[in-house]
ZAVEX-405332 format. One record per residue (C-alpha): residue in three letters; x, y, z. Coordinates in Angstrom, 3 decimals, padded with zeros to 6 digits. Layout:
N
{torlo:Ala&xx:X&yy:Y&zz:Z}
...
END
This chain:
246
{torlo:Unk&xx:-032.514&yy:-017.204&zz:020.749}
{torlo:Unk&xx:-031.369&yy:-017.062&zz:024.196}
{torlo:Unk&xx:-028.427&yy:-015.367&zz:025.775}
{torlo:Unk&xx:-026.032&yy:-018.551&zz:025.998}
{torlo:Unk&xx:-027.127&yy:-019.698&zz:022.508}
{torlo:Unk&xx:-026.477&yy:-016.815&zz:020.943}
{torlo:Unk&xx:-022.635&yy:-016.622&zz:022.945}
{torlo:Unk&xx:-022.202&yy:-020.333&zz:021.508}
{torlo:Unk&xx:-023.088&yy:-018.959&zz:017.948}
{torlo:Unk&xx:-020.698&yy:-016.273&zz:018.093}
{torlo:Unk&xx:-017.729&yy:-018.478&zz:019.498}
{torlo:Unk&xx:-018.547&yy:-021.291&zz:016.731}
{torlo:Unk&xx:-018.831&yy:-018.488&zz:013.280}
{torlo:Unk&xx:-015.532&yy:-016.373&zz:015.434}
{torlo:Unk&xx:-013.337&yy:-020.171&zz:015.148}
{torlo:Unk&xx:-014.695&yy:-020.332&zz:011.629}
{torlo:Unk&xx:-013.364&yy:-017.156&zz:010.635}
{torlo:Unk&xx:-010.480&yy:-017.626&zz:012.231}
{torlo:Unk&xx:-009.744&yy:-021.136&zz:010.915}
{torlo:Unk&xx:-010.898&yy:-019.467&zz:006.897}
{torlo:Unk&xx:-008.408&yy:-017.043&zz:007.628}
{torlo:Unk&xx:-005.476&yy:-019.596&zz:008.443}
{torlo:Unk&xx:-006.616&yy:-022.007&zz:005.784}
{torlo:Unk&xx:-007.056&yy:-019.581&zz:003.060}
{torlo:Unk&xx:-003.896&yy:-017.028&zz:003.674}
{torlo:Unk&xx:-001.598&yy:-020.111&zz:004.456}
{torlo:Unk&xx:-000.346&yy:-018.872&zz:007.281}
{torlo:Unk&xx:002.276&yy:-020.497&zz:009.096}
{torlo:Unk&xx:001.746&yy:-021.322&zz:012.906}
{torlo:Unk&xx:004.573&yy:-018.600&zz:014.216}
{torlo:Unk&xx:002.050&yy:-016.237&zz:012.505}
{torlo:Unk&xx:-001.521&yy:-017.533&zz:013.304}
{torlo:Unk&xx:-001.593&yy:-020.579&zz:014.236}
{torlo:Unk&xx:-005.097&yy:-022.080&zz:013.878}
{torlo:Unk&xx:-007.671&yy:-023.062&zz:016.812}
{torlo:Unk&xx:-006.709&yy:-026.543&zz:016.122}
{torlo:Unk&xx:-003.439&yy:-026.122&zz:017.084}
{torlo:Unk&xx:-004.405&yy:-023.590&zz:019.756}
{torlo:Unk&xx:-006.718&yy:-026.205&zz:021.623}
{torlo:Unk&xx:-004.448&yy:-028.928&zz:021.440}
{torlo:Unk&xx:-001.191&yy:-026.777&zz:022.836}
{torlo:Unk&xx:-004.248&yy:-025.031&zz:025.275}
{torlo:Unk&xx:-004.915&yy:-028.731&zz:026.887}
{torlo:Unk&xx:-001.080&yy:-029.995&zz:026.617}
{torlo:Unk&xx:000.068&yy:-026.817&zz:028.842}
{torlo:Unk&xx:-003.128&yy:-027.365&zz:030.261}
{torlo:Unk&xx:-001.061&yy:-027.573&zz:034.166}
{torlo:Unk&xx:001.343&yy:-024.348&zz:033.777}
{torlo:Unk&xx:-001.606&yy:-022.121&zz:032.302}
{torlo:Unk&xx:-003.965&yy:-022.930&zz:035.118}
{torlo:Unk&xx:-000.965&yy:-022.301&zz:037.537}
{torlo:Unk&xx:-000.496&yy:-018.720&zz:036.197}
{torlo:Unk&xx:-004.005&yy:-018.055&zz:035.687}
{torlo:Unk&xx:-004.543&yy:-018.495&zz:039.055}
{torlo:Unk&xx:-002.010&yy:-016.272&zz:039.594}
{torlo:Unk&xx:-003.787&yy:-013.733&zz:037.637}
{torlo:Unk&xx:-007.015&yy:-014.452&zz:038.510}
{torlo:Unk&xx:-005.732&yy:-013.601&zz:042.305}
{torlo:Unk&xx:-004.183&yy:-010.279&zz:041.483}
{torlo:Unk&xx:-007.617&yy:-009.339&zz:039.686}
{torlo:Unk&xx:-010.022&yy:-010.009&zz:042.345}
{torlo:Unk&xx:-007.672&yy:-008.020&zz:045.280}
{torlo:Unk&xx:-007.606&yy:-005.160&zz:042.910}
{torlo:Unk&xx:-011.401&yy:-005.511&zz:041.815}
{torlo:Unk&xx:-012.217&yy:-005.358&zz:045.789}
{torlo:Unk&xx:-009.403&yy:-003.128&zz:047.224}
{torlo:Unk&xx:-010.547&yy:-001.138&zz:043.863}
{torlo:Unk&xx:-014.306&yy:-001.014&zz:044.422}
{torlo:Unk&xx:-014.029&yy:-000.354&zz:048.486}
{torlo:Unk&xx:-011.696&yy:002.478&zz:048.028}
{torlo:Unk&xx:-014.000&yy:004.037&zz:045.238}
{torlo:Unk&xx:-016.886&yy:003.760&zz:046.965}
{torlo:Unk&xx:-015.333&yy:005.291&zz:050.234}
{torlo:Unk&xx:-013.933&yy:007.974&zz:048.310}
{torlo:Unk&xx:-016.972&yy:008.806&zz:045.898}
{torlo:Unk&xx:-018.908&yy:009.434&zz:049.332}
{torlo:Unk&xx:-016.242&yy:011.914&zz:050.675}
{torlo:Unk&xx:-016.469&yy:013.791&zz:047.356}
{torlo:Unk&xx:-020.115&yy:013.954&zz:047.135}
{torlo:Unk&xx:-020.373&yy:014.847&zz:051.115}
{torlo:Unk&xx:-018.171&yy:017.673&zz:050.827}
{torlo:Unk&xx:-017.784&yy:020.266&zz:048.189}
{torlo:Unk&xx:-014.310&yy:021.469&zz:050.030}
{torlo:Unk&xx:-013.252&yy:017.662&zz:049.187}
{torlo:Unk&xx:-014.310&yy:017.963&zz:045.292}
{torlo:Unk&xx:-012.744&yy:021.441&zz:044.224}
{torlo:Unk&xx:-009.615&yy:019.815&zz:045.914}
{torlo:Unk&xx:-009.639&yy:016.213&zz:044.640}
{torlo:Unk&xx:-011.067&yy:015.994&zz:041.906}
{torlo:Unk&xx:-008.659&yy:017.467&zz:039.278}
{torlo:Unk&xx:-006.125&yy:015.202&zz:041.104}
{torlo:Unk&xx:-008.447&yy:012.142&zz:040.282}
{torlo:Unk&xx:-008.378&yy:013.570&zz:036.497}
{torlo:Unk&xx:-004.997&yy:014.177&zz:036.105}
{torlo:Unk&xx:-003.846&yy:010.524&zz:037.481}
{torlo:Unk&xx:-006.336&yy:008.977&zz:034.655}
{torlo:Unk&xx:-004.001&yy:011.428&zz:032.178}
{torlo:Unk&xx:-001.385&yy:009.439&zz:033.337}
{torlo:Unk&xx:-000.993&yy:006.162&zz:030.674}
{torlo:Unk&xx:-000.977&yy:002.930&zz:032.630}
{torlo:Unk&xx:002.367&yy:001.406&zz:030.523}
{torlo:Unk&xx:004.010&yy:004.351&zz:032.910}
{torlo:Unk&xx:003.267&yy:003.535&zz:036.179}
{torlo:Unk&xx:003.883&yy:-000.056&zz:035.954}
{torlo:Unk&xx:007.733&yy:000.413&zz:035.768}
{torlo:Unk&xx:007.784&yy:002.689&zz:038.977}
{torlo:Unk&xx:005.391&yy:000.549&zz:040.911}
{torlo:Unk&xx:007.159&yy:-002.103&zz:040.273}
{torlo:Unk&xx:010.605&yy:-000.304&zz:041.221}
{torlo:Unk&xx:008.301&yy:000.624&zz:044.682}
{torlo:Unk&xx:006.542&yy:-002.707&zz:045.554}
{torlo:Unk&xx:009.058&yy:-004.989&zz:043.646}
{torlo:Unk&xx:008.383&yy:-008.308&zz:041.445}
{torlo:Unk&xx:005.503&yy:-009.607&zz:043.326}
{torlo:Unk&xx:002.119&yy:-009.975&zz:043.871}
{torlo:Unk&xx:001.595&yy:-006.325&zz:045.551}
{torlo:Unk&xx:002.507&yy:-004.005&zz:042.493}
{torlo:Unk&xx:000.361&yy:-005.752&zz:040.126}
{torlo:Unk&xx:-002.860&yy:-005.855&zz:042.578}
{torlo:Unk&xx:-002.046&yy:-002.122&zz:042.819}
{torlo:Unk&xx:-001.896&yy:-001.554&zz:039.098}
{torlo:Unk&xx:-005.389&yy:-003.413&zz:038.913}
{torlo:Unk&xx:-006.367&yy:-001.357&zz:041.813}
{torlo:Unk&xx:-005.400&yy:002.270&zz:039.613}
{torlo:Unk&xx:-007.518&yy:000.804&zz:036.741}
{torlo:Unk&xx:-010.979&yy:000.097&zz:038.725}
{torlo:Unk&xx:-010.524&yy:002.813&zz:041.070}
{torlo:Unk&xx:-011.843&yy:005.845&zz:038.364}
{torlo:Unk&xx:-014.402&yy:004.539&zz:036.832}
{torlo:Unk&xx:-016.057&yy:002.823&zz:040.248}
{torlo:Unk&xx:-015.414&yy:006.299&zz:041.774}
{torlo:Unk&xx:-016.864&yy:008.282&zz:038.628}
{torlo:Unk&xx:-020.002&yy:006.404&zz:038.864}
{torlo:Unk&xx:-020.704&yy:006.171&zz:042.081}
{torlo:Unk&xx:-020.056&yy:009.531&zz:042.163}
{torlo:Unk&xx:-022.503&yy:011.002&zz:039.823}
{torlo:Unk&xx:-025.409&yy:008.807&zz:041.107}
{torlo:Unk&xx:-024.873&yy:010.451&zz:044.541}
{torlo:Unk&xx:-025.474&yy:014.341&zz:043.282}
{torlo:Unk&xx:-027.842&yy:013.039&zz:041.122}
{torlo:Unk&xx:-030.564&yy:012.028&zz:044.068}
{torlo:Unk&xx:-034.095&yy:013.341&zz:043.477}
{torlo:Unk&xx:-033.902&yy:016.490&zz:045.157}
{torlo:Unk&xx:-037.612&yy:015.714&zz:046.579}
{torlo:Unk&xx:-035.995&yy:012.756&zz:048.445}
{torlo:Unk&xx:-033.430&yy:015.304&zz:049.693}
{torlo:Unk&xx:-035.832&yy:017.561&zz:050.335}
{torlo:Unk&xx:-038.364&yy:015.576&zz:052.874}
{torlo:Unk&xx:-035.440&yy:014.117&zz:054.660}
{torlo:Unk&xx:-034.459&yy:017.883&zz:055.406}
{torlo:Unk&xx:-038.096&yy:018.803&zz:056.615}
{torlo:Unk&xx:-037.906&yy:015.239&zz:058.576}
{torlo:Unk&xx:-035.062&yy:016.814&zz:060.422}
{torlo:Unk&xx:-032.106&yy:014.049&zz:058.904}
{torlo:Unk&xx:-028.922&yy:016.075&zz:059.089}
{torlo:Unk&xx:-026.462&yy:015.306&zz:056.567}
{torlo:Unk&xx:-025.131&yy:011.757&zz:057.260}
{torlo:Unk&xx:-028.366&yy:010.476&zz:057.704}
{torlo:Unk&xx:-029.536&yy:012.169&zz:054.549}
{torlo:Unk&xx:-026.128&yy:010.162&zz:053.020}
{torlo:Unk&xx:-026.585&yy:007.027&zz:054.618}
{torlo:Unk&xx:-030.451&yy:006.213&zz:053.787}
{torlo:Unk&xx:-031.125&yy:008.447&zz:051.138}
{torlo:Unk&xx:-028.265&yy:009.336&zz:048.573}
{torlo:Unk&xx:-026.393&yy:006.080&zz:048.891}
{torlo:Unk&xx:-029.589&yy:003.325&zz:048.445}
{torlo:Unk&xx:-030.042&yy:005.947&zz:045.512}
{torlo:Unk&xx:-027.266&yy:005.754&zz:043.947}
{torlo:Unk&xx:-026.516&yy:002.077&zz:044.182}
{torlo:Unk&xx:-027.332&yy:000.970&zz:040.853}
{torlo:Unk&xx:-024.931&yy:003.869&zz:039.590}
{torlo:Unk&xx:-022.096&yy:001.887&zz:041.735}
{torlo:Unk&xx:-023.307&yy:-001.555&zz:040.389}
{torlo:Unk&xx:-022.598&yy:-000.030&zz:037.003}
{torlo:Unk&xx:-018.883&yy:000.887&zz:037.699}
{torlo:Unk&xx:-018.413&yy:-002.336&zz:039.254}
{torlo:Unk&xx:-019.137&yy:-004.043&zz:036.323}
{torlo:Unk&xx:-016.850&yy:-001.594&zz:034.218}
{torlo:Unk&xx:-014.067&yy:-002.047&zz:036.835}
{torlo:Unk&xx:-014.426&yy:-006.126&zz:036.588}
{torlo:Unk&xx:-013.560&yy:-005.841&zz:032.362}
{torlo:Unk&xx:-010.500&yy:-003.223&zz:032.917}
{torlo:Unk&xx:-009.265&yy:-004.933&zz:036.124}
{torlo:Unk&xx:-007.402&yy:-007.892&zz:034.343}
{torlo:Unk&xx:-005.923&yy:-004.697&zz:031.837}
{torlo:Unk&xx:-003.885&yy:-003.577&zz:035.160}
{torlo:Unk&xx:-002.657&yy:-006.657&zz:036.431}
{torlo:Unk&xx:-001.622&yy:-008.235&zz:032.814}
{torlo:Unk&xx:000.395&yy:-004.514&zz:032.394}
{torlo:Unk&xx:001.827&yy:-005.200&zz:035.495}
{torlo:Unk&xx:003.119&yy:-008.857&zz:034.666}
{torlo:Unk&xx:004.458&yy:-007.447&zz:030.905}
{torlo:Unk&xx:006.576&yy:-004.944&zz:032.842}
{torlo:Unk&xx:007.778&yy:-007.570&zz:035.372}
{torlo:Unk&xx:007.075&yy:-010.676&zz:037.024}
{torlo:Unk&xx:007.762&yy:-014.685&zz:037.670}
{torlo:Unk&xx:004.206&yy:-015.834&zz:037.039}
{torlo:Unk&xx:001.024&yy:-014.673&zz:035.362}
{torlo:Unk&xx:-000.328&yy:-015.118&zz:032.030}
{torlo:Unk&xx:000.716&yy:-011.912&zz:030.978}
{torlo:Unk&xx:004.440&yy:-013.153&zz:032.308}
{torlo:Unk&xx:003.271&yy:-016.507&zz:030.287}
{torlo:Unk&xx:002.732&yy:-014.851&zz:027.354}
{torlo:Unk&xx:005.782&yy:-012.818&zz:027.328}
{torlo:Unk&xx:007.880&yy:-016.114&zz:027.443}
{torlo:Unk&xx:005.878&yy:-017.450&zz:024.456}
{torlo:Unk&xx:006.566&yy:-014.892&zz:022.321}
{torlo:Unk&xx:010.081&yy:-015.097&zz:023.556}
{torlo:Unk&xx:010.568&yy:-018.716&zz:022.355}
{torlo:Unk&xx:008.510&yy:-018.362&zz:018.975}
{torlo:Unk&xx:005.545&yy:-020.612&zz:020.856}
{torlo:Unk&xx:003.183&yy:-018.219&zz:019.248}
{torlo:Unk&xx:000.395&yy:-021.518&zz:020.097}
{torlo:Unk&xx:000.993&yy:-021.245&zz:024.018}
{torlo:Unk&xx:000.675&yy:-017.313&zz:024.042}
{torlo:Unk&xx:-002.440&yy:-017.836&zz:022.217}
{torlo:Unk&xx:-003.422&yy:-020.111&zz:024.343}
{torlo:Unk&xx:-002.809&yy:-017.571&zz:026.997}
{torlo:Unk&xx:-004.547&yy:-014.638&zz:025.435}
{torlo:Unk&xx:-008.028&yy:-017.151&zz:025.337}
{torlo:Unk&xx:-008.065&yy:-018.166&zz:028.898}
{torlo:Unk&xx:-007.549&yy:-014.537&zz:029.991}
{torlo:Unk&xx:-010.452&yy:-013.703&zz:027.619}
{torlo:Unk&xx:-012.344&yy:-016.500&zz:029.201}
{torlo:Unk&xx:-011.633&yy:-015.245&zz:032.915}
{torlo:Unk&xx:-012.652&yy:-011.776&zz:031.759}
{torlo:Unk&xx:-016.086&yy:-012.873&zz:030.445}
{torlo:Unk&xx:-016.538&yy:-015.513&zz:033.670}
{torlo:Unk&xx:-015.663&yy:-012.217&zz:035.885}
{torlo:Unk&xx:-018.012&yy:-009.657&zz:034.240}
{torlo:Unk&xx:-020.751&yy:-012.418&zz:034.518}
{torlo:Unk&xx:-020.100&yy:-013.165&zz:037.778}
{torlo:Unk&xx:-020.399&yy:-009.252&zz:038.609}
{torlo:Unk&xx:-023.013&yy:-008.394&zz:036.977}
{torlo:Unk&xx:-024.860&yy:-011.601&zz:038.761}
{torlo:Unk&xx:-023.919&yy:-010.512&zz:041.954}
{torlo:Unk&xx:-024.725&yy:-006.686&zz:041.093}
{torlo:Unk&xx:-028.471&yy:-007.854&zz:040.269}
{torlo:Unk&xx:-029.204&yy:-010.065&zz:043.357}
{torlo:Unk&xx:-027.776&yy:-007.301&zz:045.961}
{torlo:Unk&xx:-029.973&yy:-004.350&zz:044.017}
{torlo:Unk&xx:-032.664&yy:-007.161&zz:044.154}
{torlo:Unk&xx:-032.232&yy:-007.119&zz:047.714}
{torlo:Unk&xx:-031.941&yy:-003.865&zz:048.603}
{torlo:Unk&xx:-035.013&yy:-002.697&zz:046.946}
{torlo:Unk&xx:-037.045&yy:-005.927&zz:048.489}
END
């Protein structure tokens, strides 16, 4: 069975559940309402949910790329120079001790309402683990690579530039595709705490007026952006290591 076969399998026995469990518990749609009634409210709101997932969708990508460049830059730095890791490092950790739900409230009391704070919050969330994996695949080099580009006479840029980094690439492909599921996280967090627009802001005022349908709704075409994202990364991660190794 191939790859989208198998996804269309899941979706279709995942509805069925899903319906079983709404038929069979007799739920009532303020509970669970059924996919039915979630497709039908999902193509009635059809224009204010594509209005707010673009929203979203714009917050995630800025944070996904401000995200990935800044990890990048700064899992070079820290793999360049060990001054740079004994210093940074624990700062890196203890930021990731800090929960999420936390900052949003102060970034938002910093950058305001808008689009800024949440591309930031999406920004925290991709930053660690783009920067953690990039970061290990850079000490983690074949030291006999290392080695002959010593005895060649490359000093230490030039042993970063064509040796550790076209190394380490596929470890930076593999935190970008991390960083492309947990980027929506940040942004959504940072439409709960406050916003105008957004699904997360959309969902919110659902649940607020008992249209438990339309957050639903919601919740499955942030899902689907998720998926589309992580496909489109991990697509884009494949032909560039494709091409660098060509």
């Amino acid at each position: 069975m191939k790859s989208w076969q198998a996804g269309i399998a899941s979706t279709l026995l995942g509805l069925a559940i899903w319906q079983t469990i709404v038929t069979l518990g007799d739920l009532q749609k303020f509970i669970l309402p059924g996919p039915v009634l979630v497709a039908e409210t999902l193509w009635k709101s059809r224009v204010i949910i594509i209005e707010n997932a673009w929203v979203t969708l714009s917050e995630v990508l800025l944070g996904l790329v401000l995200g990935a460049l800044i990890g990048g830059i700064s899992a070079i730095m820290l793999a360049s120079s060990p001054m740079t890791r004994a210093l940074v490092r624990p700062m890196l950790v203890f930021t990731q001790a800090i929960p999420v739900f936390a900052l949003a409230p102060i970034l938002n009391l910093w950058l305001g309402f808008g689009l800024t704070s949440k591309v930031v919050m999406a920004l925290i969330i991709v930053y660690f683990p783009v920067t953690s994996a990039f970061f290990d695949a850079l000490i983690r080099v074949n030291p006999d690579w290392l080695g002959l580009g010593r005895v060649m006479g490359a000093g230490k840029w030039r042993v970063m530039w064509h040796i550790r980094i076209p190394a380490a690439l596929p470890g930076f492909a593999s935190g970008l595709r991390l960083a492309a599921v947990y980027a929506p996280i940040g942004a959504i967090i940072g439409e709960w705490v406050g916003a105008s627009k957004g699904l997360g802001y959309l969902m919110l005022l659902a649940n607020g007026r008992a249209k438990i349908d339309l957050m639903f709704a919601a919740l499955i075409v942030l899902a689907v952006m998720t998926i589309c994202l992580h496909a489109a990364t991990d697509q884009f991660c494949k032909r560039f290591l494709d091409r660098t190794d060509a």
